[in-house]
N, C-alpha and C positions, 0 to 999 in steps of 0.2 A: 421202243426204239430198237431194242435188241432184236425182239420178234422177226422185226422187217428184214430185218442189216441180213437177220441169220437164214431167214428162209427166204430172202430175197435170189433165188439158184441162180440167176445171170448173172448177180454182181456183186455175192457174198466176199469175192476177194478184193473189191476195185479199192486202192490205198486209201479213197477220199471216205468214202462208205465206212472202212476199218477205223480210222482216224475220230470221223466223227462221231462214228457209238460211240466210240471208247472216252472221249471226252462227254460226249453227253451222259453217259454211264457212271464215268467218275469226275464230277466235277471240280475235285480236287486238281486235278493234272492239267492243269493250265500251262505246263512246262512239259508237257507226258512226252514231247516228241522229241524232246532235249537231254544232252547226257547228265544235265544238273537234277534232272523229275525226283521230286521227295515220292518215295514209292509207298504208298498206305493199301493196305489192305481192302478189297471190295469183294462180296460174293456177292452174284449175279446166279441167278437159277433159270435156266431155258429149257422147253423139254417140246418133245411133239414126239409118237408114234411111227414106226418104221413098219410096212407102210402105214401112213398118213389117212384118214379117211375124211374128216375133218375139212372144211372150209377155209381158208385163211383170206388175212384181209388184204394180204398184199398182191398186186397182180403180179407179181414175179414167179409167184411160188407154184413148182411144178406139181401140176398135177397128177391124181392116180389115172393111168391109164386104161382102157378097159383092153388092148389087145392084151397087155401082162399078163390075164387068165389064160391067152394061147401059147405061151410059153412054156418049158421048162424051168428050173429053179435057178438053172445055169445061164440060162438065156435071161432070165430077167437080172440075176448079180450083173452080167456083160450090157444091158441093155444102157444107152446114154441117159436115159430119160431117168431111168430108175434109180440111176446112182446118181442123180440132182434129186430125189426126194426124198424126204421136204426138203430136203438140202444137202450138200454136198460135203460131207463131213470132213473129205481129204482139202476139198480148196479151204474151206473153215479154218478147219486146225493148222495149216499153212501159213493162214493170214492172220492170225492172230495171236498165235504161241510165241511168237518174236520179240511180244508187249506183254500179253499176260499167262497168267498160268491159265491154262486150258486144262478143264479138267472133265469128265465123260461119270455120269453114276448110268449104269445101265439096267433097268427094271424089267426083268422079264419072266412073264408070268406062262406057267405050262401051258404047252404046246392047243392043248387039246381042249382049253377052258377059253384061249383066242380062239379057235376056227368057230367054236359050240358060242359065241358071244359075236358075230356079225355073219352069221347063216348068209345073211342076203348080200354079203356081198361078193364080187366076182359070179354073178348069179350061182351061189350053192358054194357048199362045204368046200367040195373035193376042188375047184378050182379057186378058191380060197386058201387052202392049204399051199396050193402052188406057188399063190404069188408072196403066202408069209414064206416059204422056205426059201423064194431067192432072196427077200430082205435080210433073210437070218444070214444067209449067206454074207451079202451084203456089210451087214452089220460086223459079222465075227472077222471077215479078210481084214476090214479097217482095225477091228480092238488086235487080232495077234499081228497087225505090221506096226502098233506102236503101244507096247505092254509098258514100257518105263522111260523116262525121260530125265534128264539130269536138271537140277534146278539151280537157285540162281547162285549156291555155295559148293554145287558142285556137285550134291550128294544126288543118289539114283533112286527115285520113287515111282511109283505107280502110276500111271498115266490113267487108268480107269480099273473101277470095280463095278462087281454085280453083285 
């Protein structure tokens, strides 16, 4: 359910979509949307790849594009399409950190062991390289425009690690 909600790119923010993962997610919070909600604890684990190469099964979910290989790294961080894949991490965290902690682990493995692990994609390395550097891009402008967030006593923690 989460899967959907979150790489669904048209309507990862729409209230009705936010509402209902979260209750189907935690079906404790039959009150969630009320100021009275007994607030219990849930971890929820989502993850997919930036870029995405992968199939998903929702048809929302944006696709890798093949002009991205004609890009620069900068033109793909700016492009609309690219920063909805697989999902759009700013409308996300938008629409959901209001209700829960939203929280980012980010795995990222050296540079040079990705390009050397999908040769074929972007037909070849070099244009491969291309389009992970605009995602890095991508990726790093979202983690340093929100490194810490205050929680629900107040105190200032980590919004994500790697």
């Amino acid at each position: 359910q989460l899967r959907d909600a979150l790489f669904s790119s048209e309507n990862v923010d729409d209230p009705n979509l936010v509402q209902a993962t979260i209750e189907g997610l935690c079906p404790f919070y039959t009150t969630f949307w009320t100021e009275s909600s007994s607030w219990k604890k849930f971890v929820v684990i989502e993850g997919n790849s930036f870029p995405s190469g992968g199939a998903n099964s929702s048809p929302f979910f944006t696709k890798r594009q093949r002009y991205w290989s004609e890009l620069t790294p900068e033109g793909i961080a700016s492009d609309e399409l690219a920063l909805r894949h697989p999902t759009s991490l700013q409308r996300f965290y938008d629409a959901y950190s209001p209700y829960v902690d939203v929280k980012f682990v980010v795995l990222h493995r050296p540079y040079l062991d990705t390009i050397a692990s999908h040769v074929k994609y972007e037909l070849g390395p070099k244009m491969h390289s291309t389009v992970v550097g605009g995602f890095l891009l991508i990726l790093s402008r979202f983690l340093a425009g929100h490194m810490y967030r205050q929680d629900a006593n107040g105190a200032i923690e980590a919004l994500w690690t790697i």
